[in-house]
N, C-alpha and C positions, 0 to 999 in steps of 0.2 A: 510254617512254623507252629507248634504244637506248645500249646501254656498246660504247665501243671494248674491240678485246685487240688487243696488239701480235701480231703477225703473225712476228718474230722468232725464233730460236733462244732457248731456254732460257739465262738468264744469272745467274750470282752476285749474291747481293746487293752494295751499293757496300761494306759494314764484311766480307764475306767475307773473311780473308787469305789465301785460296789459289784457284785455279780452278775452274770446276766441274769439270771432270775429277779434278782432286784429292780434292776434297770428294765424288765420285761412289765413288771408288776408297776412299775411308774409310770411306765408309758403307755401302758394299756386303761391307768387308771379314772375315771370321773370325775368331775370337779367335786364331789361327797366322799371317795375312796381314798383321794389322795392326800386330804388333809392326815388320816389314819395311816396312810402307809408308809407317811414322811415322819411321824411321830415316831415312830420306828426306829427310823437310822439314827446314832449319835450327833450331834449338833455339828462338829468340824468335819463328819464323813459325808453330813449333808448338806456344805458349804463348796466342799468338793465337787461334790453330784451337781448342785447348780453352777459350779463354774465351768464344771466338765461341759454339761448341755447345753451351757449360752453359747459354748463357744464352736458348737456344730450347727450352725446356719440352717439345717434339717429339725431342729430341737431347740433354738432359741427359745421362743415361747414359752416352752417347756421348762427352763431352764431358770427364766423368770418367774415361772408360777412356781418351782420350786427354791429359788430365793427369795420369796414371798414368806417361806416359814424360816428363813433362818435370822438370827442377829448379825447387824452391820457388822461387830467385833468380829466373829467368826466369817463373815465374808472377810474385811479385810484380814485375817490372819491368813488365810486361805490362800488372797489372791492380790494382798497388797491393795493398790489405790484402784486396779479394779474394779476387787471387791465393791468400793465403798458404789461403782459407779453401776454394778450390777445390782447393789442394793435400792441407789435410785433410783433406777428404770422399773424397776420390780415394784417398789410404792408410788409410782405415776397414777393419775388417776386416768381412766379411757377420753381421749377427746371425743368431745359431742360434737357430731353431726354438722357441718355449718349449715348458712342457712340455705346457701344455694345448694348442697347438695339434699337437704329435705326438701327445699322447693320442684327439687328435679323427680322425687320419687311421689309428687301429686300432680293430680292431671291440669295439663297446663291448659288456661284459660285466656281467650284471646281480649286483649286490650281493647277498649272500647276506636271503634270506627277500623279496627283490624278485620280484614275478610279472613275467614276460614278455609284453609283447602284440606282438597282431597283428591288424592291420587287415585280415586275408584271410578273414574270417568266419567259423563254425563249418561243421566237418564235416557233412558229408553224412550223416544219418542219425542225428544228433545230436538229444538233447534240445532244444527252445528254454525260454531261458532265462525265471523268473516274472516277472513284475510287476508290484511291489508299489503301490497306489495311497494308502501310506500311510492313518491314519487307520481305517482299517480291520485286524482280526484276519486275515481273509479275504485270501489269495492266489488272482488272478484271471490266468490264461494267456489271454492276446489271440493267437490265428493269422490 
């Protein structure tokens, strides 16, 4: 079975509110570029644009950095109660770190009377260790 593909340029989706050009230059944009290129779009086409983006799981982020510049009103006008809820994920502040996962990213240090290992195996020249086949008084060294 044979699938057609349209042969066409690249187009916006129809709920897109801005061009793809626009929508190119957003998403290509840096966190320094995009303040200027959202200053741009009218305030309820950019209400749009963030509600469009949140709501594609590939551009969430996205979506909230760009409801980052707009006002609560024009989200809610936009996108109803939403809106308001896209407005407060966009002004959260990042959660810090806790403590166990900063304790996890330094080198962990062994508690006093804790032995150290290491899975590099004994020195060269080294004793090998007995082994004990329980049951017995007798300690038997296998080489």
């Amino acid at each position: 079975m044979t699938q057609a593909h349209p042969t066409s340029g690249a187009e916006p989706e129809i709920d897109c509110p801005v061009s793809l050009e626009v929508l190119g230059s957003v998403y290509r944009a840096d966190e320094y570029d995009l303040p200027m290129i959202l200053e741009q779009i009218p305030a309820l086409k950019r209400a749009q644009l963030a509600t469009y983006l949140y709501g594609k799981s590939h551009m969430h982020q996205l979506g909230l950095k760009v409801a980052r510049a707009c006002d609560r009103e024009d989200l809610m006008r936009v996108a109803g109660e939403i809106g308001a809820v896209i407005h407060g994920q966009a002004h959260l502040k990042p959660a810090k770190p806790s403590v166990d996962a900063a304790a996890a990213l330094t080198k962990h240090k062994p508690l006093p009377g804790q032995k150290k290992v290491s899975l590099a195996g004994a020195a060269k020249g080294a004793p090998k260790p007995a082994i004990s086949l329980g049951g017995s008084a007798k300690i038997r060294n296998f080489d």
